[in-house]
N, C-alpha and C positions, 0 to 999 in steps of 0.2 A: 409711389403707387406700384404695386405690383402687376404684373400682367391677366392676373386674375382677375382685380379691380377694374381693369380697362375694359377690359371684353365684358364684364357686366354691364358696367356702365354702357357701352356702345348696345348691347342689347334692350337694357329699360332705355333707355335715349330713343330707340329706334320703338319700342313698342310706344311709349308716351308719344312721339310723331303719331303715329298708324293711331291710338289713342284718340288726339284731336284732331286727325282727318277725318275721322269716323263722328266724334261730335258734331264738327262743321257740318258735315252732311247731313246730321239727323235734325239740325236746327237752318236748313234750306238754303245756310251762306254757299256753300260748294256745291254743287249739283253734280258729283260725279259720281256718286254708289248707284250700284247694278244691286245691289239688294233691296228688302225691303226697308221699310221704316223701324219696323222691331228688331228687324233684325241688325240693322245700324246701330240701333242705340245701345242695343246688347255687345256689341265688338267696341264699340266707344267705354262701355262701361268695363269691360273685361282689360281690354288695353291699356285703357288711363290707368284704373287701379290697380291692378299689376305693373305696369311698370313704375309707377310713383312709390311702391311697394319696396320693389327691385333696387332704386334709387336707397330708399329709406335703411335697408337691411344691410346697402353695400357698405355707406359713408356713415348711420350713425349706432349700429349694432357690430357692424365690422363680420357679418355672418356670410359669407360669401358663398359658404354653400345652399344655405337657405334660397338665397338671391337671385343663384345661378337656377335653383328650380321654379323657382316664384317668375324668374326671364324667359322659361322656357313656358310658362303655364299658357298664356291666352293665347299661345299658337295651336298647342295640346286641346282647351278646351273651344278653342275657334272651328278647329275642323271637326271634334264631337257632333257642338251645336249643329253645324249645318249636313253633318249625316242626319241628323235627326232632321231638321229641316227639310231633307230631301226624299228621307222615307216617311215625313208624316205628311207631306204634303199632295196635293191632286196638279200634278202638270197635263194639260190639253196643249 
């Protein structure tokens, strides 16, 4: 394995975690998200399948660069979401 491979790997590995801590939550086993419920299941959703993605492109396509962006995406589009989250929203 090259060190290329590692460091993706460690990144989908780490996004598929953050993935299903964000499922658990949105299905009420963990009780630890400060967010909402949609917006739980949207980071569950972005997370899993991007890093399961990440996995898939590293070990059976061998596209490492593809992977290495597809590792970086749900972080990219996590903090999109919640600007928008934050400017369309009414805080009191």
């Amino acid at each position: 394995m090259t060190f290329s491979k590692i460091v993706i790997s460690l990144i989908s590995g780490v996004n598929t975690y953050i993935g299903c801590w964000f499922l658990l939550n949105a299905f009420h086993i963990l009780q630890s998200s400060k967010y909402s419920k949609t917006a739980t299941i949207v980071f569950a959703f972005i997370f899993l399948t991007m890093g399961i993605l990440g996995i898939y492109l590293t070990f059976e396509k061998n596209n490492t660069r593809a992977a290495f962006w597809v590792g970086f995406g749900p972080w990219i589009l996590s903090l999109v979401f919640m600007l928008i989250v934050m400017l369309s929203s009414d805080y009191k």
